[in-house]
KOLTIBA-15613 format. One record per residue (C-alpha): residue number from 1; chain; z, y, x. Coordinates in steps of 0.02 Angstrom, whole numbers, plus 32768, in hexadecimal, padded with zeros to 4 digits. Layout:
KOLTIBA-15613
<NUM; A; <Z; Y; X>> ...
end
This chain:
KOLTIBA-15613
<1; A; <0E03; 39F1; F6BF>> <2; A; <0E9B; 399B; F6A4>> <3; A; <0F1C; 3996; F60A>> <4; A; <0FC6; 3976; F61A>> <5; A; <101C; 38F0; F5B3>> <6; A; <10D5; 38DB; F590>> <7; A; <111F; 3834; F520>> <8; A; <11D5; 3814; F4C9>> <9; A; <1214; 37A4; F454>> <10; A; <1282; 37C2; F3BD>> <11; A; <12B7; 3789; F309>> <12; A; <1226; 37B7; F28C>> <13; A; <128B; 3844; F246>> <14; A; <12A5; 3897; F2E2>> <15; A; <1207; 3868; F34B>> <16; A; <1197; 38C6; F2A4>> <17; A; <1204; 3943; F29B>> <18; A; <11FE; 3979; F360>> <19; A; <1135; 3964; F35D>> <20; A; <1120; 39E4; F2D6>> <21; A; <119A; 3A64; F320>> <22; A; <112F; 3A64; F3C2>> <23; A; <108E; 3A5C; F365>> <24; A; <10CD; 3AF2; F2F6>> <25; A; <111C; 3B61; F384>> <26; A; <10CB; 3B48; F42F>> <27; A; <1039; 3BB9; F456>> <28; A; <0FBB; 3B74; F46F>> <29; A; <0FEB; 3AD9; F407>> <30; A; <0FFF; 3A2C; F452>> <31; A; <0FA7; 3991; F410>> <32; A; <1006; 3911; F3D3>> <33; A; <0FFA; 3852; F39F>> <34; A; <1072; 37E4; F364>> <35; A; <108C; 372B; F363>> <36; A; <1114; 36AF; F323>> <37; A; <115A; 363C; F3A2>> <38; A; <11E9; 35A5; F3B8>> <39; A; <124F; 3632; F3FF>> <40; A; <1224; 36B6; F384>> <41; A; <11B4; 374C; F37A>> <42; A; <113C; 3778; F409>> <43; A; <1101; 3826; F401>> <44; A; <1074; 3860; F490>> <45; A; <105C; 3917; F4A3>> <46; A; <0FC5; 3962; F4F8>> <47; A; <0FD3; 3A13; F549>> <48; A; <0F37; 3A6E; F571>> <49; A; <0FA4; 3AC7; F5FE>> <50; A; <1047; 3A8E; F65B>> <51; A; <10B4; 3AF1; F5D4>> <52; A; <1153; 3B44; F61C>> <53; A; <1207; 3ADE; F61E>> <54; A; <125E; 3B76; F5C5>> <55; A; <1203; 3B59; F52A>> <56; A; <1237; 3AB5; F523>> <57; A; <12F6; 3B0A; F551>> <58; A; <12D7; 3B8B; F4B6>> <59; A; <12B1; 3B07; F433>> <60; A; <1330; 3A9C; F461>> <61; A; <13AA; 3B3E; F454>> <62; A; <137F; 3B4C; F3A5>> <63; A; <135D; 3AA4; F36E>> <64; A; <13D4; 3A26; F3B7>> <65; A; <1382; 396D; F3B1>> <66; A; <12EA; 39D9; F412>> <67; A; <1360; 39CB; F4B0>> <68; A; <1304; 392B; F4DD>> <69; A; <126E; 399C; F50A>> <70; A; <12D1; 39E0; F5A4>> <71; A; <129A; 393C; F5DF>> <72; A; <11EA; 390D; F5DC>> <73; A; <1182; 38E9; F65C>> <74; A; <10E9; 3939; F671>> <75; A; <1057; 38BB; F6A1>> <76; A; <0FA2; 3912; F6CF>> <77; A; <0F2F; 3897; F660>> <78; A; <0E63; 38A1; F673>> <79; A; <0E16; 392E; F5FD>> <80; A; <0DC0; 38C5; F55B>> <81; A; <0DDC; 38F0; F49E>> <82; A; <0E8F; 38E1; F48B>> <83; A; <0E8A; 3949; F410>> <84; A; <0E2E; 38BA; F3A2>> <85; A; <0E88; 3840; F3EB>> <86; A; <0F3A; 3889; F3A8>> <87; A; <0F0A; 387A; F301>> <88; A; <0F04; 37BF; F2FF>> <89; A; <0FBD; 3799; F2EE>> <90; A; <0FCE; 384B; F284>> <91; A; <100C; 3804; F1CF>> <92; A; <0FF9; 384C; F12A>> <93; A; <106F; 38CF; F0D3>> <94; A; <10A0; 38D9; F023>> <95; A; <10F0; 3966; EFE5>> <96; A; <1101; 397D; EF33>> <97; A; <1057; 3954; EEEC>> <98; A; <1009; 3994; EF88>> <99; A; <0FB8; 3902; F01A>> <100; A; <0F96; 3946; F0AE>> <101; A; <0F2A; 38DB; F131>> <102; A; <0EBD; 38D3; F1C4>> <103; A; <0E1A; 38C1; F1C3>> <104; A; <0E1E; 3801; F1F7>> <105; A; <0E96; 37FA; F14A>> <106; A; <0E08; 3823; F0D0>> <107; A; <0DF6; 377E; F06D>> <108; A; <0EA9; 3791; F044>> <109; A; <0E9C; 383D; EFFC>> <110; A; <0E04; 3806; EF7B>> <111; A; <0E3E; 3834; EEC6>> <112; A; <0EC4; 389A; EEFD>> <113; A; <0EB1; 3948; EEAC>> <114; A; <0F1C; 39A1; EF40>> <115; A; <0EFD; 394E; EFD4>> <116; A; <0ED8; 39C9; F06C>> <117; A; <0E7E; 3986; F0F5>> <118; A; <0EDD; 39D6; F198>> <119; A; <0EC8; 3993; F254>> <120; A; <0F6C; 39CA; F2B7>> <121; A; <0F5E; 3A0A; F380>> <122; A; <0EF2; 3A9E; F350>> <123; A; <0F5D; 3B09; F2DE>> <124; A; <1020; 3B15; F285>> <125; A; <1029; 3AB9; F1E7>> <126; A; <0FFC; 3A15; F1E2>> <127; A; <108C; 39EF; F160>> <128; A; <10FE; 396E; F1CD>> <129; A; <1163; 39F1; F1E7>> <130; A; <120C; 3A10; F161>> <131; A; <11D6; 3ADF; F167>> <132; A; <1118; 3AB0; F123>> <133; A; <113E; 3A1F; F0C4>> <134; A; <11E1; 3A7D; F079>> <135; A; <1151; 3B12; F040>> <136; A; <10ED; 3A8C; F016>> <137; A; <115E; 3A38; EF94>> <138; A; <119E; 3AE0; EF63>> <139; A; <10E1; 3B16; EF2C>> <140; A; <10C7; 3A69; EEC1>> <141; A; <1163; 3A92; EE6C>> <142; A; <111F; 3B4F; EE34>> <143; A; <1076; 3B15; EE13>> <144; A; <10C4; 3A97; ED78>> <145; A; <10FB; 3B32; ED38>> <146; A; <105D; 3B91; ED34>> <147; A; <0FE1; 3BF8; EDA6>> <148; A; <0FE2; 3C93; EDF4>> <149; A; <0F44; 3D19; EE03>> <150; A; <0F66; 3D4C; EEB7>> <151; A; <0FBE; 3CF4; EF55>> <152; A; <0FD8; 3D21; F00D>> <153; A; <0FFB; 3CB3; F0A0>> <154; A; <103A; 3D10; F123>> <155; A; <1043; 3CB7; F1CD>> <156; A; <0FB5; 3C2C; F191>> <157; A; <0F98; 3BDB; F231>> <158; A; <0F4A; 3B3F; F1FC>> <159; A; <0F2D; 3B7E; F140>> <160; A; <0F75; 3AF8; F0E6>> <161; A; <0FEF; 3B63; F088>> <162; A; <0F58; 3BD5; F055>> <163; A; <0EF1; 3B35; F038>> <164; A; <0F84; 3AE6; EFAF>> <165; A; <0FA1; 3B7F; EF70>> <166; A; <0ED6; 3B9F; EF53>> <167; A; <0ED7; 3ADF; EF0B>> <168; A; <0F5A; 3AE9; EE8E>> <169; A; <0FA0; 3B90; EE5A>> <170; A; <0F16; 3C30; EE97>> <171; A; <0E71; 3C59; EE8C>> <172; A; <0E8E; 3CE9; EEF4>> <173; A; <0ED6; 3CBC; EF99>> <174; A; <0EE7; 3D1F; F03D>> <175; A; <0F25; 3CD0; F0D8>> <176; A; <0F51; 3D36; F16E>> <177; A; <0F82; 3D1D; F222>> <178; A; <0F93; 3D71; F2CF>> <179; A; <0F58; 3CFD; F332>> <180; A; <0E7C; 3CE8; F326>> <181; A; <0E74; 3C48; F360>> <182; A; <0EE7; 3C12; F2C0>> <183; A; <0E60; 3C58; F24A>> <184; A; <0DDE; 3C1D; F2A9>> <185; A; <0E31; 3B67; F278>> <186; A; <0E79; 3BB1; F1B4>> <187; A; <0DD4; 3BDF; F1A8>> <188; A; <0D74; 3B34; F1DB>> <189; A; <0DF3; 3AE2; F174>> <190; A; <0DDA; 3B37; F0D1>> <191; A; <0D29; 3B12; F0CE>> <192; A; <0D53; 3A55; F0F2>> <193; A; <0DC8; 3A53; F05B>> <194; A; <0D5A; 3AB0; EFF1>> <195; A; <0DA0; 3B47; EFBD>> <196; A; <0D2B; 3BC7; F00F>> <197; A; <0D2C; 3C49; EFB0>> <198; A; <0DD9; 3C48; EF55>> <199; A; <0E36; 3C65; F007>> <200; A; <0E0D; 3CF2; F08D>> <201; A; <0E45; 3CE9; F134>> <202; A; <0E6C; 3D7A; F193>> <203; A; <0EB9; 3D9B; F249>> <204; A; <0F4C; 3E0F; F22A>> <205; A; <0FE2; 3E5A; F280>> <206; A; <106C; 3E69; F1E7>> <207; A; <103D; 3EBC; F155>> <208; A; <0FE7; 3F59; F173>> <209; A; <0F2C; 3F23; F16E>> <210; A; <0ED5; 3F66; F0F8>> <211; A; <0E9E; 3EB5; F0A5>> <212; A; <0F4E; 3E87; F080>> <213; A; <0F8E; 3F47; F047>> <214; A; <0EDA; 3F57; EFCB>> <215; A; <0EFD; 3E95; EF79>> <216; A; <0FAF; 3EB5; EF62>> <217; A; <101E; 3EAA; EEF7>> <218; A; <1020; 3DEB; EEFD>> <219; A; <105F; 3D6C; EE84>> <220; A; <1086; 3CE4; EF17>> <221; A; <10AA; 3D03; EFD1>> <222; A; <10DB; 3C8D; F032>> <223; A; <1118; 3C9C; F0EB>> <224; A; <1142; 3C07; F166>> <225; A; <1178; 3C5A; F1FA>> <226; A; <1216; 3C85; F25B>> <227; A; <12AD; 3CC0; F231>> <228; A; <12AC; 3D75; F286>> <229; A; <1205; 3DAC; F250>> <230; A; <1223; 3D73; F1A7>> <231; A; <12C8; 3DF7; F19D>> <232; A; <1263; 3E75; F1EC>> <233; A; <11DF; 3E63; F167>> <234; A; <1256; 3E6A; F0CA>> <235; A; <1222; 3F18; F093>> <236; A; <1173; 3F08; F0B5>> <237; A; <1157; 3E58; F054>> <238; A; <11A1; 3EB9; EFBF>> <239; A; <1148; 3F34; EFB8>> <240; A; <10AC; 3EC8; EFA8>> <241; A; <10EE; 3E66; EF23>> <242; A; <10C2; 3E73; EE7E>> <243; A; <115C; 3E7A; EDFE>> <244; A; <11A3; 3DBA; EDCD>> <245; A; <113A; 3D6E; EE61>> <246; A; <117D; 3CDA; EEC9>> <247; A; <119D; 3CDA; EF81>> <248; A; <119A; 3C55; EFDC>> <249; A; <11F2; 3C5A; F08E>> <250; A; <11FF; 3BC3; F12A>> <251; A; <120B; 3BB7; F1CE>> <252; A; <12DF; 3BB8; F1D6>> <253; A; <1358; 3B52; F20F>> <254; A; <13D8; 3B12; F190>> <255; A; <1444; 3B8F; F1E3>> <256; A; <13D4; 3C30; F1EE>> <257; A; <13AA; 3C0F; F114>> <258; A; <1447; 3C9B; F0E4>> <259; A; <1419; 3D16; F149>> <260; A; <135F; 3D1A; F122>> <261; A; <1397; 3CFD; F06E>> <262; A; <13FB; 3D9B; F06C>> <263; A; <137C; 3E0A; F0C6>> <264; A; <1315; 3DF0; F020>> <265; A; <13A8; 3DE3; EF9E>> <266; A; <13C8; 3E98; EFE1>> <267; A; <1316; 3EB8; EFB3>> <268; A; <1310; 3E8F; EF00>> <269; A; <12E1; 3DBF; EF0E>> <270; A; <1359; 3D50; EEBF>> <271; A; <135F; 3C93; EEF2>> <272; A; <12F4; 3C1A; EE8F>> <273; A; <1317; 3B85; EF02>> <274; A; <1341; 3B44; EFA3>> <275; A; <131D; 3AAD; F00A>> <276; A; <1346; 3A53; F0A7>> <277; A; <12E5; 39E0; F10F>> <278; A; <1306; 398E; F1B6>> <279; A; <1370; 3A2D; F1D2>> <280; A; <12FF; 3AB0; F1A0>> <281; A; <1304; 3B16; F100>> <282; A; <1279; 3B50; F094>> <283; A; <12B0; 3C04; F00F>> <284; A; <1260; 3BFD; EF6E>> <285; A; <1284; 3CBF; EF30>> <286; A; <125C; 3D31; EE95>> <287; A; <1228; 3DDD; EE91>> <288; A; <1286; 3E4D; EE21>> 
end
């Protein structure tokens, strides 16, 4: 059976930051590889299934350099482990004190206390993209200031947030997320990265399952999603948090962060810290 693959080259900047926004938002997630050339930044994605043109039209509505994927051309390429073969030009991440690799990265990550081992096409998060490298950075800077006894990751997809949190600030860590398929791969990753047993993954719609309501209230929560559900969920992630406890939001564009910022000022939080990168914003928020 075939698999379709589409190419485009751009400056670094914008070629990782396009790759991550389709790994992290198309269902089910492309592969991707990426390779420097003369001209600049090759990036191959592999679709399991022809994906539809208006996706393409909806990210590029809402992120503007993703216009470019109006474009592609779709090429049907023989079926053989592209998966694998994506993670060969897939490069490192740091982010704060955290590295975050692919498996074919492992000799590089020796000695490194918070490396996470994570191979992108399967699942969101593989930490090229600002929103999980923004929560990424924002977790290194609250574990230097000490631990917390309980953390939540809603919306884990790949589990790295879960994973970083587990590493260097809880013992206690749930990670939750609709879709089964992303806990089938948090899952498979937090055994790889050795922290089976200090995070549980669960498939859950919001907040209501009973896992999530019976660990609460929670010192840490962290939530890289979208900007609508994240409003809608305001109340409810306040409710579950215990009193003092940090809240760490992603998944906005630079200019969605005051609106989502309000929806939980209005709710108690006050604003620890905020940061941009490649035009997405990561909320670093206290509970009152």
């Amino acid at each position: 059976m075939p698999v379709y693959k589409a190419e485009f080259i751009e400056s670094q900047a914008v070629a990782e930051s396009l790759a991550s926004l389709m790994a992290e938002t198309l269902d089910p997630p492309p592969a991707i590889s990426m390779s420097e050339t003369p001209s600049g930044w090759l990036v191959a994605v592999y679709f399991e299934e022809r994906p539809d043109p208006a996706i393409f039209d909806a990210l590029a509505e809402n992120y503007p350099p993703a216009a470019i994927l109006r474009d592609l051309t779709l090429a049907a390429v023989p079926d053989e482990n592209w998966v694998e073969k994506s993670q060969q030009g897939l490069q490192p991440i740091e982010a704060g004190r955290f590295f975050i690799h692919a498996s074919h990265d492992r000799p590089r990550a020796r000695g490194r206390a918070y490396a996470i081992e994570i191979d992108a096409g399967l699942a969101f998060g593989t930490a090229h993209h600002g929103t999980t490298r923004g929560c990424l950075i924002m977790l290194d800077r609250l574990a230097k200031r000490g631990r917390a006894r309980r953390a939540l990751d809603l919306g884990t997809g790949s589990g790295v947030l879960a994973i970083a949190a587990a590493k260097a600030l809880c013992r206690d860590v749930l990670a939750s997320d609709i879709d089964p398929i992303a806990i089938s791969v948090a899952s498979g990753n937090i055994r790889g990265n050795g922290v089976l047993g200090r995070v549980t993954a669960i498939t859950a719609a919001g907040l209501q399952h009973g896992r999530i309501l019976g660990n609460a209230p929670f010192d840490l929560v962290t939530a890289n999603i979208l900007a609508a559900p994240l409003i809608t969920l305001a109340l409810g992630i306040r409710r579950i948090m215990a009193p003092r406890g940090h809240l760490i939001l992603s998944g906005l564009l630079d200019s969605q962060a005051r609106e989502v910022g309000a929806a939980y000022l209005a709710q108690g939080f006050s604003l620890v810290s905020r940061l941009s990168l490649d035009g997405w914003t990561t909320l670093c928020l206290r509970g009152g």
